[in-house]
N, C-alpha and C positions, 0 to 999 in steps of 0.2 A: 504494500500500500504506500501511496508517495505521500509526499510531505503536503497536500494542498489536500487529497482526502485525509487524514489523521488530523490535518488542525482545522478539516471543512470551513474552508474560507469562501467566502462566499461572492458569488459575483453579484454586483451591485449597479452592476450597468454604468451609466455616464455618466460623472461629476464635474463640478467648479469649484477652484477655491474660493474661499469665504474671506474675500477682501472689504477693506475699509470702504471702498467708492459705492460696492452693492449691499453693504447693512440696512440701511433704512429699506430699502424695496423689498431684499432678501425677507427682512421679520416683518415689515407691515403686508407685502403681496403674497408670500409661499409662494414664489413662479413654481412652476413646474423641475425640477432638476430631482435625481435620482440620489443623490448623495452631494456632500459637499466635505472636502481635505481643508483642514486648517494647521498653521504652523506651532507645533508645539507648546515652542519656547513663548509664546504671547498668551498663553491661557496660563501660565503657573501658577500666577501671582492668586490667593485668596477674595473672592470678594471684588466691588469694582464693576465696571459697565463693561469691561469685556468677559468675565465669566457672566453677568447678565445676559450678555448677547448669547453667548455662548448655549446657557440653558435654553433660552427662549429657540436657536439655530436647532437643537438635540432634540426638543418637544415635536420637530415637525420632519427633521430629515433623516438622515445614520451622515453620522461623520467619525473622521478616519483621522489622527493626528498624523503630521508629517514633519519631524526636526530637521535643523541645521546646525545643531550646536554638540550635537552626541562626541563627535568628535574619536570614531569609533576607532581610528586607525594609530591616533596621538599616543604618546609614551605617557605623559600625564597621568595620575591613578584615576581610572572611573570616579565621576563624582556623583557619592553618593546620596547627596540632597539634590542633585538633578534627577537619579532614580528614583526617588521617591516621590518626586512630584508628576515623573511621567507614569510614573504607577497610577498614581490618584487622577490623573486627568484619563487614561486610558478609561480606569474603570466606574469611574462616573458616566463615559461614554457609553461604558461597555462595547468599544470599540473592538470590530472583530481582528486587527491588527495594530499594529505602529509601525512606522519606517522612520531610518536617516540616511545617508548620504557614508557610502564607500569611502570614505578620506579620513584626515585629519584638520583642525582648526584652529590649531596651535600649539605652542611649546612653552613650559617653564612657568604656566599660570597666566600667560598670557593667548588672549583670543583675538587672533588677526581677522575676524567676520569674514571668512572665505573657505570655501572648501577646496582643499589642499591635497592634489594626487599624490598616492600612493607609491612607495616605492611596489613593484612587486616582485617580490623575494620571497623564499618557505619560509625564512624568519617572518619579515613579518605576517605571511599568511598565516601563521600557529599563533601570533601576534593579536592578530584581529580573531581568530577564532572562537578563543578563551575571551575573551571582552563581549563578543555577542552571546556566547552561552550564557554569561553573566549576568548580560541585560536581558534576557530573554525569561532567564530566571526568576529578576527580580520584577517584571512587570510583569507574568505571570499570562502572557499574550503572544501570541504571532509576534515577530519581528524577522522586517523585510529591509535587504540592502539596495539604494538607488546605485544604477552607475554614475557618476556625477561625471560633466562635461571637463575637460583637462585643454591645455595650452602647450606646456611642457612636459617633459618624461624623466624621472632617474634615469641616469648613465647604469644603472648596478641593477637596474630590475632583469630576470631573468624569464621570467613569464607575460604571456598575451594579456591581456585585464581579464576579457573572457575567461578565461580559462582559473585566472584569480581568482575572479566573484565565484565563479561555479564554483570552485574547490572549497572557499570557504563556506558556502552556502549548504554543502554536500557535508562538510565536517561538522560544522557549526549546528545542522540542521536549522537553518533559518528559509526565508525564503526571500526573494529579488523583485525588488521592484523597478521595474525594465523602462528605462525614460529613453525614447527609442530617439527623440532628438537629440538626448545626448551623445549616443550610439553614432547618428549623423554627422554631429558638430566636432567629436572628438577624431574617429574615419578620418573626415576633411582636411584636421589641423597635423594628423600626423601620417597620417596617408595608408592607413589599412581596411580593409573592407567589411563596410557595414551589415551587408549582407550576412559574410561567414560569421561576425560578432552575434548578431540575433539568433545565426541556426547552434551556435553554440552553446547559448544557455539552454540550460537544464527547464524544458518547459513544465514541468510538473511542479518548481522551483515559483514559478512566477505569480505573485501574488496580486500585484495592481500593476499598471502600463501607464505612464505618460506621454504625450503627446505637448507639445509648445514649436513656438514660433523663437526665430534666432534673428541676427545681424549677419550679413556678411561685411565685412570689416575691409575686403580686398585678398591683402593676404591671408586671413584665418577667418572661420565661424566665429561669434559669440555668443555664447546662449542668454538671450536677453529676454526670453520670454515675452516679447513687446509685437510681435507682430500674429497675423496668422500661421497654420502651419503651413509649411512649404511642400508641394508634391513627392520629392524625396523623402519626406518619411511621414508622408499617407501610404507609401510602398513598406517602409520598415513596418507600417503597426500592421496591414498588413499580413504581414509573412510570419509577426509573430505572433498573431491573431490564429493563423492557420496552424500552427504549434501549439498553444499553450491551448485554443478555445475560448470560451467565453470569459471575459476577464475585467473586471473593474478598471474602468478608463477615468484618467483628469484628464481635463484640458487647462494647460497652467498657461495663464498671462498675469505676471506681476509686474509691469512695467507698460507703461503708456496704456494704461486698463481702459478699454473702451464702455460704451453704454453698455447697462445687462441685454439690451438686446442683440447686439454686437455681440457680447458672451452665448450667451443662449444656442443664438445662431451656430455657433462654432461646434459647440455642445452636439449639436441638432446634424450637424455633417458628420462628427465622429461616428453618432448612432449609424447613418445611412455608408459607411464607411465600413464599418461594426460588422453590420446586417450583411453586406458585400462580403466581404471576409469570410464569414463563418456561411455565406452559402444560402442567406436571406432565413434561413431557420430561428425559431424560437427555440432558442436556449436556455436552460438555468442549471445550477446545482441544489442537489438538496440533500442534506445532511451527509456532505463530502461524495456525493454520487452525481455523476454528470446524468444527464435528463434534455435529451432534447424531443421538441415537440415535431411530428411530424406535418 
């Protein structure tokens, strides 16, 4: 039995994050949207108009916390009052997962706000491994790895990233959360192919899919999250649509955030994109068994 039936994660169809510009519409209209992904680190704090938001967001939809600050790759010791507060926001949620980001985000107590590629080595593959078991522990939930978009590369890594995530994912028993624009964006900046990187993950592994719009810069991608998605990987989700199956999708835009209907809209192509994919069929899971409708 794989790792998606045993912790029966569930597909949850196609999400938005839950930004500042669509709050008032979000809680006074309920539009229509399937699930909504919020950033972790901004709900911790006790009390306040954003755990307000927050209950009022939980009362109407399923939401999914998403970090940047886990910092899972970092020599730094796990910090353990970051665990504890991701425990308590998960299970308030009763969120059927959590994810953060494959890297690291600082050294020596200090946090540089960026997610920091990995060297990839066995060291620290066995590095990140024990740190997720840990977390995975202590929140007592699914915990899923993003690939995160990269620039540069260690000179001393000895493995593909692919091939990294998977291993750890496979040791760690966690599961990936497949941002397939990162896939794209990182391909482009160092020139290996996006395609072979999707058919590599471990699709049984794959617990939600991202989708975002980037920059081209000239010489390099940026993952700016600020535009639409780009045809190039409406093909990655795609291919890994045809892999993994039915799979909880965001569509992430955190920068130059347009009207919710502009969001929506987006939202609204992924489905029909979805539907494409998997062969126009009604699909679900239910209680870690796949179930499609004829």
């Amino acid at each position: 039995m794989g790792w998606r039936q045993r912790n029966a994660i569930p597909d949850l169809g196609v999400g938005v994050g839950f930004r500042t510009p669509h709050v008032t519409h979000v809680l006074s209209q309920r539009p229509p949207m399937e699930w909504f992904e919020i950033i972790s680190e901004n709900y911790f704090a006790e009390g306040g108009i954003q755990r307000a938001n927050l209950e009022r967001l939980a009362s109407a939809y399923r939401v999914v916390p998403h970090g940047v600050s886990l910092s899972i790759g970092g020599t730094d010791a796990l910090d353990t009052k970051y665990l504890a507060r991701l425990r308590d926001l998960v299970q308030r949620l009763d969120a059927p997962w959590c994810s953060d980001h494959l890297c690291f985000t600082g050294w020596g107590g200090v946090d540089v706000h960026d997610l920091l590629p990995m060297p990839m080595t066995r060291e620290s593959l066995a590095h990140v491994v024990e740190r997720v078991k840990r977390v995975q522990g202590t929140i007592e939930r699914p915990f899923a790895l993003e690939n995160a978009s990269s620039y540069l590369e260690w000179r001393g890594s000895t493995m593909a990233e692919h091939d990294f995530l998977a291993e750890i994912a496979e040791r760690a028993d966690c599961g990936i959360l497949l941002d397939v624009n990162n896939v794209y964006v990182s391909a482009y900046n160092h020139g290996f192919d996006a395609r072979a990187y999707v058919d590599a993950i471990p699709a049984d592994r794959v617990a939600q899919i991202h989708v975002a719009g980037h920059t081209d810069k000239g010489g390099y991608l940026l993952d700016t999250h600020s535009a639409h998605v780009r045809d190039e990987v409406w093909d990655l989700y795609r291919r890994a649509l045809r892999r993994a199956g039915p799979t909880s999708t965001l569509v992430e835009w955190d920068e130059d955030i347009p009207a919710w209907d502009v969001l929506a809209a987006e939202a609204e192509r992924t489905r029909a994109v979805r539907a494409e994919a998997l062969g126009g069929a009604a699909a679900a899971r239910k209680e870690g068994e796949w179930v499609t409708a004829s």
